[in-house]
C-alpha positions, 0 to 999 in steps of 0.5 A: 670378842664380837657379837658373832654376826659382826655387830658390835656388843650393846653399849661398846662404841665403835672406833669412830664413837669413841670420843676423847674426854674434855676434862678440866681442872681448876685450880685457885690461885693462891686461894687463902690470899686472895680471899684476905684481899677479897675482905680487905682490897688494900691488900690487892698488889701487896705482899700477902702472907696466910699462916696456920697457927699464926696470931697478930704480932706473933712469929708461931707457925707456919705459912699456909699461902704465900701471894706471888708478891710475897713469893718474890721475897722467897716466902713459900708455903710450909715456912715457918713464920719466923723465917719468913717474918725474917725475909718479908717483915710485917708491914704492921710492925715496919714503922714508917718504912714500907718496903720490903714489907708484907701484910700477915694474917691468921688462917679463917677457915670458915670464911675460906670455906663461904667463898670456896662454896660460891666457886662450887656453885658456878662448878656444879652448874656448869658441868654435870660431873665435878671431883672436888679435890680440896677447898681450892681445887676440882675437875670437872668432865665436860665432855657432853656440853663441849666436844674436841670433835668441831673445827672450831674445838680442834685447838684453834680459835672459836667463832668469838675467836677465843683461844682453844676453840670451844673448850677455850671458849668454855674455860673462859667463861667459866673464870668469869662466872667464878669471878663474878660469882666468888670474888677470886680468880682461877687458873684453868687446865684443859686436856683430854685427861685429868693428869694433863689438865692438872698439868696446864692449869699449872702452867700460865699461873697466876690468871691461866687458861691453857688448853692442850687439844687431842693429839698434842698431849705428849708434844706439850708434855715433852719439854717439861721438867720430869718434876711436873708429872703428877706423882714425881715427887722430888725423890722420884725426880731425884732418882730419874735424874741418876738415870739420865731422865730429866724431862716428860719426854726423856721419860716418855721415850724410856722403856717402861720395862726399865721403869718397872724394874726401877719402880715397880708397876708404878714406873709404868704408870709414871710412863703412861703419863709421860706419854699423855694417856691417863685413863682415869675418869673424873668421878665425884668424891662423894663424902669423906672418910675422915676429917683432920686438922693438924699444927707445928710448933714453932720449935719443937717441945717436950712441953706436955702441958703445951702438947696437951693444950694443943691437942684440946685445941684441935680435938675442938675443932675436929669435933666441931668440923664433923657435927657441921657436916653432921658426920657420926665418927668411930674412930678417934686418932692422933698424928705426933711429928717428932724430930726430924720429921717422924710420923707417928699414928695412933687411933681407936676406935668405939663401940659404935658412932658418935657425935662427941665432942668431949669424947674427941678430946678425951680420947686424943689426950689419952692418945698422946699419953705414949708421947708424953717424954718425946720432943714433938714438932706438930700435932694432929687430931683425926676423926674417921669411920665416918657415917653421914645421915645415920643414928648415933650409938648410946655408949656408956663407956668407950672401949678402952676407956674402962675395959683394960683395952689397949691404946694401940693403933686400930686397924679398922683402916690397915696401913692408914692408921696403923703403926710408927712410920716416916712421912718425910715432906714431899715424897712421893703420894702412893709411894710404898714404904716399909713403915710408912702411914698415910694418914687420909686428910692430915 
């Protein structure tokens, strides 16, 4: 297509206009810990455990954040606390002896989310254009304030002779301003696109700075193991591998028609990535479209007052989380993890929204009534259908509470509250299933 005199179109550059984005991700490295250690320096350089569900004393719940010196005693995230209590003892409860043994602290969300708002600030001020992906993690597009375009940013050293020329320079200072500002320390990624930058910023943990210039995308690419790719899960990485696929570059040199044969039109995304290109731009997220929170028992429990409790306990704080963000919500919903790992939703919605906490609760409990006989590994509470800013509708009743309507999933939101699904820990994101859910935030 041409603009008939052999000018290009209005607003299409040219071969020689296009330039590669500059994309940086910035990761936080073992974010929970590291603000425990921020309150209490001690615990710099000691083993430092974070639990959900976890109270002093206690062996409930399941490990949020592991620091590296935990890690080294085979503590990992998801754990429960029980197993990792057996592998890294509670300092508090060792008595004289010290080693081998960790220091274990409850989750507090409110303080996590005070020092992760000062590292958004140093975010949002360096770069014009910033996706928030969670409290400890964002992309950032640099592109206008540091191009791969000068001698100096072609991948070797700046004039200060910082590693990375310009970009190298740019991340550099970006961790300083972070620690400076925040307390905490942040691994960086810098690539010319998102999937790539996530990629190094994983990649020299803890402390990171790896910059991946244009043109060296795919050879930096190539040695890792397949897993590392953005959306290889394990059963993805297990399927590759009965394939004779074990790395970025196996994938890479793979004939995608084979993939999408395998994969559907998601084995040529995967090949896309392989290879270093992903086009996706790095737009903000803007508001959420849900909020959640969600806790396992230490063992699972056909216990109801134990499930009822639990759930007044997550409705409160689900409510609570939306009226601090002043978000009305329509929908109410509820996440039952039955054994193995069965994911079930449920969820409602009303008439118009609100800002209710007891209606939270109400609702939620009624939810959870079709589950009152099951054994049940975690529970969570979601609220969706969000309206930030907008005026609260005056129910007298909500619906179901006295029409007679069902307590069935809603279907506001096809396949992500609707329907009885397995959600099995670490497969694949995107994947589809016959019956799977995706439940936004839980």
């Amino acid at each position: 297509m041409s603009a008939g005199d052999g000018s290009r179109l209005p607003g299409i550059p040219t071969a020689d206009e296009r330039v590669d984005r500059v994309v940086c991700h910035v990761d936080m490295d073992c974010f929970y810990a590291a603000c425990e250690r921020l309150r209490e320096p001690e615990l710099e350089g000691e083993p430092v455990v974070v639990g959900m569900g976890y109270d002093e004393g206690e062996d409930h719940g399941a490990v949020a954040t592991a620091s590296y010196e935990a890690r080294a005693f085979g503590v990992e995230s998801a754990m429960p606390i029980s197993e990792a209590l057996d592998r890294l003892p509670a300092r508090e409860d060792a008595g004289e002896s010290v080693e081998g043994t960790g220091h274990y602290r409850p989750v507090d969300m409110d303080y996590y989310e005070s020092v992760a708002a000062d590292v958004k600030a140093v975010l949002h001020d360096a770069a014009g254009t910033v996706r928030e992906v969670s409290i400890d993690e964002a992309y950032l597009d640099v592109t206008s304030a540091v191009g791969w375009g000068s001698a100096e940013s072609d991948g070797g050293e700046s004039s200060d002779g910082e590693p990375g020329g310009a970009a190298g320079s740019f991340a550099t200072e970006l961790k300083r301003r972070i620690e400076s500002a925040a307390g905490v320390v942040a691994s960086v990624g810098v690539a010319p696109n998102m999937s790539a930058a996530k990629i190094a910023s994983d990649h020299d943990k803890p402390d990171g700075l790896v910059v991946v210039p244009p043109g060296e995308v795919r050879e930096f690419l190539a040695p890792l193991d397949v897993a590392a790719l953005h959306g290889v899960g394990p059963v993805t990485a297990r399927e590759l591998g009965e394939m004779g696929i074990e790395t970025a570059g196996d994938l890479a040199a793979t004939d995608p028609e084979i993939l999408v044969e395998r994969f559907g039109t998601r084995g040529r995304e995967l090949h896309e990535r392989a290879s270093g290109r992903d086009d996706r731009p790095v737009e903000p997220r803007g508001d959420p479209k849900s909020l959640s929170n969600e806790s396992a028992f230490v063992e699972a429990t056909d216990d109801p007052d134990r499930k009822r409790e639990k759930v007044r306990e997550l409705a409160a704080s689900v409510a609570e989380r939306a009226r601090s963000r002043g978000a009305l919500y329509k929908t109410i919903g509820v996440k039952v993890v039955t054994p193995p790992y069965d994911v079930n939703t449920r969820a409602r919605s009303l008439p118009g929204p609100v800002d209710d906490p007891d209606l939270v609760e109400r609702v939620a409990l009624d939810l959870l009534s079709e589950f009152a006989d099951d054994r049940v590994r975690k529970l969570g509470v979601r609220v969706s259908n969000l309206e930030f800013g907008g005026e609260q509708a005056k129910l007298g009743t909500y619906i179901g509470e006295s029409d007679g309507a069902s307590t069935g999933a809603s279907t506001d939101e096809p396949g992500s509250e609707a329907g009885t699904g397995t959600d099995r820990a670490g497969d694949d994101p995107g994947r589809s299933r016959r019956g799977q859910t995706t439940f936004g935030d839980f």
